[in-house]
C-alpha positions in Angstrom: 25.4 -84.0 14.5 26.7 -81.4 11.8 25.8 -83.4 9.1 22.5 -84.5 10.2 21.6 -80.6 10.3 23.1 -80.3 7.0 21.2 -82.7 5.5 18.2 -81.2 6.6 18.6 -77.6 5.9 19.4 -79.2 2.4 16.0 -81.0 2.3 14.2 -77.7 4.1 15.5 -75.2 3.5 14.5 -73.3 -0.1 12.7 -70.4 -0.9 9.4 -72.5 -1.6 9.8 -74.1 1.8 8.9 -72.1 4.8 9.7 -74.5 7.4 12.1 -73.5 10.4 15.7 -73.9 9.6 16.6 -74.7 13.7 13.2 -76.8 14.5 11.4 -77.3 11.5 8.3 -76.1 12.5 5.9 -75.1 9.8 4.5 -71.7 8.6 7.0 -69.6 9.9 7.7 -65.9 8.5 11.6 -65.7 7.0 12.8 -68.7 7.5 12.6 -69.1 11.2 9.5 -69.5 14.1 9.3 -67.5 16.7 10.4 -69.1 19.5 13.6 -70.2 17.6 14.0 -66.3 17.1 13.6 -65.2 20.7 15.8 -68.3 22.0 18.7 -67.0 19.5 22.2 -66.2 21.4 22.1 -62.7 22.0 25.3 -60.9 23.7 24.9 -59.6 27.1 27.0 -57.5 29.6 29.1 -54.7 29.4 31.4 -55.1 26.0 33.9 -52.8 24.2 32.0 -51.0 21.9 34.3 -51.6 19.3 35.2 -55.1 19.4 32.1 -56.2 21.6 34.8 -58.4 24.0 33.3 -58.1 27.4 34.9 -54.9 29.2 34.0 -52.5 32.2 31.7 -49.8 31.7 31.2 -50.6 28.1 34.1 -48.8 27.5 37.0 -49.6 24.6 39.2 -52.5 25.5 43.2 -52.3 25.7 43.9 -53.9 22.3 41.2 -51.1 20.7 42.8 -48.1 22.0 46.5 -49.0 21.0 44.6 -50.3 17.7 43.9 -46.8 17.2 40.2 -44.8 15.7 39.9 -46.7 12.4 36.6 -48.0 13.6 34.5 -46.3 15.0 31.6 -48.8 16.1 30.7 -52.6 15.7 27.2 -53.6 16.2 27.1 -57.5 16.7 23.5 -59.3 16.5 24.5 -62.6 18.1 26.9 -65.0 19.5 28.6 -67.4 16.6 27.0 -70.8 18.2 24.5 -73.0 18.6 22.1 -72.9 16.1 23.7 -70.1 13.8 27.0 -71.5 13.8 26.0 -74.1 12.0 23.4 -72.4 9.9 26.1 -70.3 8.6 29.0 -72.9 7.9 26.2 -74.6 5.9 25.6 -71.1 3.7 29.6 -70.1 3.2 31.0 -74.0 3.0 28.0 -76.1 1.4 26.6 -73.6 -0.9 23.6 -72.9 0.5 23.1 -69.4 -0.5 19.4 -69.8 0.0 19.9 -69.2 3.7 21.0 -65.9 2.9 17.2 -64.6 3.4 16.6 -65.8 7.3 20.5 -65.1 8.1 20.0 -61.0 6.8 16.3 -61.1 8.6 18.1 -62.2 12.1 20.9 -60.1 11.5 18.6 -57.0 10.3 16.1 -57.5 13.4 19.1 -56.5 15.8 20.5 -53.6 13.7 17.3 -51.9 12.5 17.1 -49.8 15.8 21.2 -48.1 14.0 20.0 -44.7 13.2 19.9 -44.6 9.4 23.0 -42.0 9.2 25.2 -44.2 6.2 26.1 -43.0 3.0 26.7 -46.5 1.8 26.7 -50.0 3.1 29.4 -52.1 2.1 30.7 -56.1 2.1 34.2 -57.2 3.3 35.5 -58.2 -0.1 36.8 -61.4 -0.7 40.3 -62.2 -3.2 39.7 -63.3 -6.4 40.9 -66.7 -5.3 38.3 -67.3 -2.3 35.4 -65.9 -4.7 36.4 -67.9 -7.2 36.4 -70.8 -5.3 33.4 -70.3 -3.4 31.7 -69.0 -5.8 29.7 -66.1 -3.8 30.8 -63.1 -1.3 28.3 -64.3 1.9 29.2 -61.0 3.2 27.7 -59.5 0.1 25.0 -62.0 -0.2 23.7 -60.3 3.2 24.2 -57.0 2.6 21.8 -57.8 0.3 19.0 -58.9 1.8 19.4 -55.7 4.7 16.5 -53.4 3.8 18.1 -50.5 6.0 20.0 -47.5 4.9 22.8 -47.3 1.9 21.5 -44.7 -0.6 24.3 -44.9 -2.7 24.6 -48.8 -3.9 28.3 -49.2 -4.4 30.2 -50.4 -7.6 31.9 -53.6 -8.0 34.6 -51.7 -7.9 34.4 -49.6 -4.9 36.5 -52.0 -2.6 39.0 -54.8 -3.3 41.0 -57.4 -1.7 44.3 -57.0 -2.7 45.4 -61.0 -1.9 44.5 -64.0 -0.8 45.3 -64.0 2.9 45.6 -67.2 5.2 42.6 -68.4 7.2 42.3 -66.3 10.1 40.5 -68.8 12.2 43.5 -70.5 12.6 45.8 -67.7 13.6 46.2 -65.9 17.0 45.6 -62.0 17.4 49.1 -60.9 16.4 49.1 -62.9 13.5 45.7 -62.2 12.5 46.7 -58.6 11.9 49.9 -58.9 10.3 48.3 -61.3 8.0 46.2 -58.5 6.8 48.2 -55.7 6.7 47.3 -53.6 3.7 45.0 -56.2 2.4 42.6 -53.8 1.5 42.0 -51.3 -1.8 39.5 -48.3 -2.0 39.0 -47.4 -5.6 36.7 -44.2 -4.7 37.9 -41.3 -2.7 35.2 -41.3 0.5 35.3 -37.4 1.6 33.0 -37.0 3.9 31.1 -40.5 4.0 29.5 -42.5 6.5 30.5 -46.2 6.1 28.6 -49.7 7.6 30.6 -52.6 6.8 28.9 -55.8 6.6 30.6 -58.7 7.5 29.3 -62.6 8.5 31.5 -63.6 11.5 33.8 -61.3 13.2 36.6 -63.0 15.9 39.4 -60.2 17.0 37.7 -57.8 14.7 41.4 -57.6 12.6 39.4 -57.7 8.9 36.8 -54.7 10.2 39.9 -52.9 11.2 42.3 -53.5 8.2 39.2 -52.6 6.0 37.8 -49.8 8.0 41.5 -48.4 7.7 41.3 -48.5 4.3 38.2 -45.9 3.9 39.7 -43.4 6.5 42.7 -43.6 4.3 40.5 -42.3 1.5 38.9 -39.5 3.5 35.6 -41.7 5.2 34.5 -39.5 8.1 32.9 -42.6 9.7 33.2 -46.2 9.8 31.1 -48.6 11.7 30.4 -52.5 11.2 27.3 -54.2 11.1 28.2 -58.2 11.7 25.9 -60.9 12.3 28.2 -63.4 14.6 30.6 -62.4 17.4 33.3 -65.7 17.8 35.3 -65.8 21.1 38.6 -66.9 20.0 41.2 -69.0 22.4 44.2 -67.8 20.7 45.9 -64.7 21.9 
């Protein structure tokens, strides 16, 4: 099933090609039809406003409030499945980087209602390993195509990944945390700022934290993240 959609966002999908990347339905606007847009899986209930896992009252979970304030808010578009789960492992796996235009107008149309209040917008970095062997940041790659708020463009510079961690799909919460403890560099002193992260797919929300950490550490006064997927993971 995964490779048949492969194949077909690889025949579709360019930039001179306008056909739907879920139905293939012609003359659509971005990338995507309408219908496909509406039918997209959308979070509901009462979440944590931090790591959007459900909880009462919409209030911070357990594991956020002994996590501490590093993060202030996430602000998830969708649910990492059916059809951007695969839309997305085809852009970060199979070099698809032209999908980066309908994945930042899906993301965008649930965060452009985020009061524009940021200083600068930012991608979770990758290590000089994973970019180099990817070839691309897709985190970066989206921040890209958001048209909302980040007056100040950051430098290449402005945030590094120290090393190359292990895959954090594969490990549970505890791990996923130690795995990236102190991951993260800040090269600018952030006095004052308003931060939005933008990431692709966030699971326990450990990266946004380590990251978010990071820029309190250098004086941020605010740090939210803007992600496009929300994964449930098993592991605990």
């Amino acid at each position: 099933m995964l490779s048949i959609f492969l194949d077909y966002i690889s025949d579709n999908c360019t930039i001179f090609n306008q056909k739907c990347v879920v139905c293939s339905a012609t003359n659509t606007r971005n990338g995507i039809c309408q219908p496909c847009l509406d039918e997209l899986p959308e979070l509901t209930g009462e979440r944590c406003p931090v790591c959007a896992v459900p909880a009462p009252e919409n209030q911070p979970c357990l594991d956020c409030r002994a996590r501490g304030d590093a993060l202030d808010a996430l602000h998830v578009s969708y649910e990492y499945c059916y059809p951007l789960a695969q839309i997305i492992h085809s852009f970060k796996y199979h070099k698809h980087i032209e999908l980066a235009g309908v994945l930042g107008f899906v993301m965008w149309r649930k965060l452009g209602t985020i009061p524009p209040r940021f200083d600068v917008v930012i991608a979770v970095p990758l290590s000089n390993e994973r970019l180099a062997e990817r070839g691309f940041n897709q985190s970066e790659l989206l921040r890209e195509e958001l048209p909302g708020p980040g007056s100040r463009p950051p430098s290449p510079d402005w945030c590094w990944r120290k090393y190359n961690t292990r895959p954090q799909a594969s490990l549970g919460r505890d791990r996923r945390a130690r795995n990236l403890a102190d991951a993260f560099g800040v090269e600018h002193r952030c006095d004052g700022l308003c931060i939005a992260i933008v990431d692709d797919v966030s699971t326990t929300g450990s990266t946004l934290f380590e990251l978010a950490s990071a820029l309190k550490n250098q004086g941020a006064k605010r740090v939210e993240a803007w992600v496009l997927c929300q994964a449930f993971s098993t592991f605990t």
